[in-house]
C-alpha positions in Angstrom: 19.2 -0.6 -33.7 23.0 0.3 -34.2 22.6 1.6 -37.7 20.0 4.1 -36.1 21.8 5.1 -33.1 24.9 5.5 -35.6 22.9 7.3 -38.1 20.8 9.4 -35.4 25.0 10.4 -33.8 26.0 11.2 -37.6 23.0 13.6 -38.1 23.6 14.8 -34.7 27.0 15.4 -35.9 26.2 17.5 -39.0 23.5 19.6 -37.5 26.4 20.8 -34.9 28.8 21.3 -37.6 26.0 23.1 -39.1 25.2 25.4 -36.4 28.6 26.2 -35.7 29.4 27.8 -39.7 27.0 29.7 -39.4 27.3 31.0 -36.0 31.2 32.0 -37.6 29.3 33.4 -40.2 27.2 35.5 -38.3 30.2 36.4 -36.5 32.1 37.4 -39.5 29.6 39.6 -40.7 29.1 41.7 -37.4 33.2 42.0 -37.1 33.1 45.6 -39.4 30.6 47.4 -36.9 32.6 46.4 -34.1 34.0 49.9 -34.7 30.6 51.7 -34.6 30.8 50.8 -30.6 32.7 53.7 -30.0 30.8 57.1 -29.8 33.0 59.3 -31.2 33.6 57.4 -34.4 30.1 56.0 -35.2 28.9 60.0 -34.6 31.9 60.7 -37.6 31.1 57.8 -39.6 27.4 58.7 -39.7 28.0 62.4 -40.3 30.5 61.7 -43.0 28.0 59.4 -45.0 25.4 62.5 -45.0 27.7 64.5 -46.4 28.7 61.8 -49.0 24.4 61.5 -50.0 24.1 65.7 -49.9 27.4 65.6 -52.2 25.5 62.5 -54.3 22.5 65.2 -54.8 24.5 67.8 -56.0 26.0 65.9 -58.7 22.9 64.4 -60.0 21.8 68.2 -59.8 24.6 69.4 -61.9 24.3 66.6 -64.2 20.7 67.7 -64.5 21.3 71.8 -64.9 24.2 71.3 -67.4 21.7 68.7 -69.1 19.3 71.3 -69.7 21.2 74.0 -70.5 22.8 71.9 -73.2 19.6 71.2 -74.8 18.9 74.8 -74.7 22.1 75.6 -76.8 21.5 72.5 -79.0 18.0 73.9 -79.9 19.3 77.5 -80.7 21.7 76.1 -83.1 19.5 73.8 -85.1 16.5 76.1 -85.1 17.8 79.5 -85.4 14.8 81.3 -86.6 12.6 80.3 -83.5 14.8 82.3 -81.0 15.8 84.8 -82.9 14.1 88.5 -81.1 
């Protein structure tokens, strides 16, 4: 009967010990949008990450235009004779 009591208090134990990491965990995770509580800043923070995705965009639509411009100029230099007017 004492080994179970002893056991059952051990278990108890580690399920507590448990419970409490991951409650720090949790914890730890949520510290960085502590910030967002403020109005001011979480209206900044959000406007400054649209900017940052419109900006994304625009790179990956200049990559694109100078991509096919490129080609255009590689294609006019190896075949000649099929863009000349």
């Amino acid at each position: 009967m004492s080994f179970k009591v002893n056991r059952l208090m051990s278990n108890f134990i580690l399920i507590s010990l448990i419970c409490n990491q991951t409650q720090k965990s949790v914890q730890s995770l949520a510290e960085p949008f502590r910030v967002l509580k403020n109005k001011v800043f979480a209206t900044l923070y959000f406007a400054e990450s649209i900017s940052l995705l419109g900006d994304t965009f625009t790179w990956v639509g200049l990559v694109l235009l100078s991509y096919q411009f490129g080609r255009d100029v590689l294609r006019s230099a190896f075949f000649p004779h099929r863009f000349s007017f």
